[in-house]
C-alpha positions as CSV (number, residue, x, y, z in Angstrom):
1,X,123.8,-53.5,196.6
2,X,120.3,-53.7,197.9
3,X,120.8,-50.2,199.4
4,X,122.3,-48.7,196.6
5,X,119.3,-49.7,194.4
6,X,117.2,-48.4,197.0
7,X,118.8,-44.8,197.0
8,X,119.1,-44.7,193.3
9,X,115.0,-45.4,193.3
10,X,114.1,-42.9,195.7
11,X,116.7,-40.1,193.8
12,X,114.6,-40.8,190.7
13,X,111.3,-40.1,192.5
14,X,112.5,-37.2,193.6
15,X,113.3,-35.7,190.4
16,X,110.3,-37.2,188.5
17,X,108.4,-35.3,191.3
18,X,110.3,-32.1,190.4
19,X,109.8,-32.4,187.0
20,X,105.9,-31.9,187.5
21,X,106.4,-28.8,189.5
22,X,106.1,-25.1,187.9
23,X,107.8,-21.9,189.3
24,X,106.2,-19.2,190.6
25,X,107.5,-17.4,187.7
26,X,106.3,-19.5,184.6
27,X,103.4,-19.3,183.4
28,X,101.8,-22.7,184.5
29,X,98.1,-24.2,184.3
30,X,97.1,-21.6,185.9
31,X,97.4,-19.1,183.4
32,X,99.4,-16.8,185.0
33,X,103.3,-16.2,186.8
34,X,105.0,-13.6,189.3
35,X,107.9,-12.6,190.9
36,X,108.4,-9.7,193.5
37,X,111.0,-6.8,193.8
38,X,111.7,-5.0,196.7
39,X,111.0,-1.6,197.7
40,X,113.2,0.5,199.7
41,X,113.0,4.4,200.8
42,X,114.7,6.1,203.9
43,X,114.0,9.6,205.7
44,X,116.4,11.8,207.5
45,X,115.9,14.6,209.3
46,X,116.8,18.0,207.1
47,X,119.8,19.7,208.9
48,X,120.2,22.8,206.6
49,X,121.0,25.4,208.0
50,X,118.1,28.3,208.1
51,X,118.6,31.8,207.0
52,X,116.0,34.2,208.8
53,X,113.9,36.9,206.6
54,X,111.7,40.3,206.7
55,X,108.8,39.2,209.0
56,X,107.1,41.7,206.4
57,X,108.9,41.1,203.4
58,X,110.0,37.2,203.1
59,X,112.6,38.6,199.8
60,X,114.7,40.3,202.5
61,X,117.7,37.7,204.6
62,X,118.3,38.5,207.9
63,X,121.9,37.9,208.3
64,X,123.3,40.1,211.5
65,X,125.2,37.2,213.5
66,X,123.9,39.8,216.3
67,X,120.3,38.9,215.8
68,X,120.3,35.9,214.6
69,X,120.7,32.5,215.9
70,X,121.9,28.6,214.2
71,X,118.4,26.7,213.7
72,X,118.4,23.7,211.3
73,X,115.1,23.3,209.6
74,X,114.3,20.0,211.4
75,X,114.6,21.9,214.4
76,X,112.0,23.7,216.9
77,X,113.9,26.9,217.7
78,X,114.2,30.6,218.2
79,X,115.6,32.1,215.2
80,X,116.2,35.6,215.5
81,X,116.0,37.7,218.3
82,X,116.5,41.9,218.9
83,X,120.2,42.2,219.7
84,X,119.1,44.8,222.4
85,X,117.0,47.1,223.8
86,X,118.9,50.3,224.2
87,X,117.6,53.8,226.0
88,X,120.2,56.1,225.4
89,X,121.4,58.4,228.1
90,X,118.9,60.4,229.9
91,X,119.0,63.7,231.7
92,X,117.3,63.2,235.5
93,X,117.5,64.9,238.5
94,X,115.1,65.2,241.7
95,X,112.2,66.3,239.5
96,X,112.1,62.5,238.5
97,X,111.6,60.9,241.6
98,X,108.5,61.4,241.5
99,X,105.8,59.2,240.0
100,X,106.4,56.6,236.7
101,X,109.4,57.7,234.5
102,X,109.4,56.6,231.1
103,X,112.4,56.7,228.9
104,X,112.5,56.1,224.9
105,X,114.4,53.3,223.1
106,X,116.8,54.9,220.6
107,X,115.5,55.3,216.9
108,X,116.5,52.5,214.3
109,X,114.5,49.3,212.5
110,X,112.1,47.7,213.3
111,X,112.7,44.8,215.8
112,X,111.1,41.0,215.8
113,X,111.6,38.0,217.3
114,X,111.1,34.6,215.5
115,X,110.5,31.0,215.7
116,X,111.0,28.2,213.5
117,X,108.5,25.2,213.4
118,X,110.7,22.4,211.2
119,X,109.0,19.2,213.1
120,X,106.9,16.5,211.4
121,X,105.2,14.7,214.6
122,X,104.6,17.6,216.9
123,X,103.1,21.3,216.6
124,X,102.1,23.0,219.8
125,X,105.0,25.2,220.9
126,X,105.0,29.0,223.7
127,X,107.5,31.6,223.1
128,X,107.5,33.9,226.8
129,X,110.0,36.3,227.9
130,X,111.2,37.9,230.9
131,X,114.2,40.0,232.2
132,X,116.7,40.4,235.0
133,X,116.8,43.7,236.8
134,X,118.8,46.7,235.9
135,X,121.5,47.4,238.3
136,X,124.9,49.0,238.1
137,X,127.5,48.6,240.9
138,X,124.7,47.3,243.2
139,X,122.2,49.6,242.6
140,X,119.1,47.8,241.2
141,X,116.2,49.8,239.3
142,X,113.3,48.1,241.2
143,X,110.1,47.2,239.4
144,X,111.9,48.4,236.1
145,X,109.8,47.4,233.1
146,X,110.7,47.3,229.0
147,X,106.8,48.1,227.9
148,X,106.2,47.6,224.0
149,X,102.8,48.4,222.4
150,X,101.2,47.4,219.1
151,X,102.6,44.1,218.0
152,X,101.8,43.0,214.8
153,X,102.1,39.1,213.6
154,X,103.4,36.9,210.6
155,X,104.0,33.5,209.2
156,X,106.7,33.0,206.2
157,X,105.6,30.1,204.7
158,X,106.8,27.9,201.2
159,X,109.5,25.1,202.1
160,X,112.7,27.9,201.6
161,X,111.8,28.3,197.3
162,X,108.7,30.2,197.3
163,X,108.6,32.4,200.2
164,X,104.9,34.1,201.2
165,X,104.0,36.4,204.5
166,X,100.9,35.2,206.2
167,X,99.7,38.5,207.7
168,X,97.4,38.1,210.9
169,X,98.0,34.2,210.6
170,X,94.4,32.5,212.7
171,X,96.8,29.9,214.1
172,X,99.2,32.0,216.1
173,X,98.3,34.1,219.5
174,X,100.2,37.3,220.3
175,X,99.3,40.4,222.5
176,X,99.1,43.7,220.9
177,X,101.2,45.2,224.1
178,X,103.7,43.0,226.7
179,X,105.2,43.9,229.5
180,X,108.8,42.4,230.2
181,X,109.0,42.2,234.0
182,X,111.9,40.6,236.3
183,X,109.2,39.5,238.0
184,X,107.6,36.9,236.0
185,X,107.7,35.3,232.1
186,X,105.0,37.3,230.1
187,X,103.8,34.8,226.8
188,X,104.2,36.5,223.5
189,X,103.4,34.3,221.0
190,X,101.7,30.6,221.0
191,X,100.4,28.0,218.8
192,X,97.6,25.4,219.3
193,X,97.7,24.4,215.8
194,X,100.1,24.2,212.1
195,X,102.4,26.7,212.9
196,X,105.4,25.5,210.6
197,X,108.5,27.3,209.3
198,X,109.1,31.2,210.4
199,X,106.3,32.5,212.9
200,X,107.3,36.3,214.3
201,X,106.0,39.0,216.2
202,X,107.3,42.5,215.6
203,X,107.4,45.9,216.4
204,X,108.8,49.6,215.6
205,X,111.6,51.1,218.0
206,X,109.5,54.3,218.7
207,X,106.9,51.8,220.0
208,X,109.4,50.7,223.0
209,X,109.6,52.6,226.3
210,X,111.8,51.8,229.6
211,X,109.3,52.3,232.6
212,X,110.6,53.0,235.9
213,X,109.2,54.3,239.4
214,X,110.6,57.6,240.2
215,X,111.6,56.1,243.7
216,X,114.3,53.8,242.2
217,X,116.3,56.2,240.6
218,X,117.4,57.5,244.1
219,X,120.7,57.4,245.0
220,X,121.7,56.2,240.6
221,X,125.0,55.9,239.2
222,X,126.0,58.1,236.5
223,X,129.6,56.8,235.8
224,X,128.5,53.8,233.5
225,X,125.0,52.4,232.1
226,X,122.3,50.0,234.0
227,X,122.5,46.4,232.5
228,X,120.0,43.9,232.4
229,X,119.2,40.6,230.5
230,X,115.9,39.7,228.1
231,X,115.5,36.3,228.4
232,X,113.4,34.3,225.2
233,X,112.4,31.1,226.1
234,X,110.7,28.3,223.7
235,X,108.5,25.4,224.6
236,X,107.4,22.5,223.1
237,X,108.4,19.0,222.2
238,X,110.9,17.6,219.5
239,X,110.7,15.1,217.3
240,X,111.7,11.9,218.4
């Protein structure tokens, strides 16, 4: 019985001492209550597909599978690229084993190659290139080289609604001529700085010749053309 009237005594402490207490959320002595709500957002990286445009006019889609390649706009990537570099068929004989033969690329559009900055952490990214030789049936074209002269630069800027050309951007470094060799990669357009969305360098097809010493076309195969491959290649870091 004791105990029980023990229990019973401290139970009512408990909730006189209760009683005196005031929640956070009414409005007590001190003048004033609160009570808190959480807030909540998420990122995620933006995987839509990019659709390449006119390095010189940003209203124009590029959409020639041939040229183009899948870049998501989150991504650091090489977005479109010449489909190939083509000399047509050429008339030699012994008169051009001598010296440097040069041989035209065939007429058509302009050409560009272009890279697409989509990152949030990281900016700094190299675009170089660099061929294999041409050879047919074992015959190689030693010290072949695709020369092209006056390269102009662009930036398409505005988040895919908007679209601007940034002419000449400051941020972006390109020669005005390159020389694709087999024997080394040649850099052809860098950033040390904001370089975001479409960056590109381009050229006109009359501004593309095939160089070749005269020495290499001895002993050429007629039957079928000289292959090689133009290799792009991108550096830089992704986003985490």
């Amino acid at each position: 019985m004791k105990k029980q009237k023990c229990a019973q005594a401290l139970l009512l402490s408990v909730m006189l001492l209760n009683a005196g207490v005031v929640g956070a959320n009414v409005v007590g002595q001190s003048g004033s209550a609160s009570s808190d709500t959480d807030g909540v957002v998420q990122f995620k990286r933006d995987d839509t597909p990019v659709i390449p445009v006119d390095p010189e006019d940003p209203t124009v889609e590029v959409t020639d599978p041939d040229i183009t390649v899948p870049v998501e706009r989150g991504d650091l990537g090489i977005l479109a690229r010449p489909a190939k570099f083509d000399f047509d068929i050429n008339e030699i004989s012994s008169a051009n084993l001598v010296g440097q033969q040069s041989f035209n690329h065939v007429s058509g559009a302009k050409q560009f190659v272009s890279v697409w900055d989509g990152r949030l952490r990281e900016h700094n990214w190299s675009l170089s290139v660099r061929m294999s030789t041409f050879a047919n049936a074992g015959h190689v074209l030693t010290g072949a080289e695709i020369s092209i002269k006056d390269l102009a630069t662009s930036r398409i800027t505005g988040g895919g609604t908007s679209l601007a050309a940034v002419a000449t951007p400051s941020n972006l470094t390109a020669p005005n001529q390159v020389t694709i060799t087999s024997t080394g990669a040649t850099s052809v357009l860098s950033t040390s700085g904001l370089a975001k969305e479409q960056s590109s360098i381009y050229w006109k097809t009359s501004d593309i010749t095939l160089e070749i010493p005269g020495a290499s076309l001895q002993g050429v195969n007629f039957n079928s053309p000289y292959e090689a491959v133009v290799t792009w290649t991108l550096t830089g870091t992704p986003d985490a």
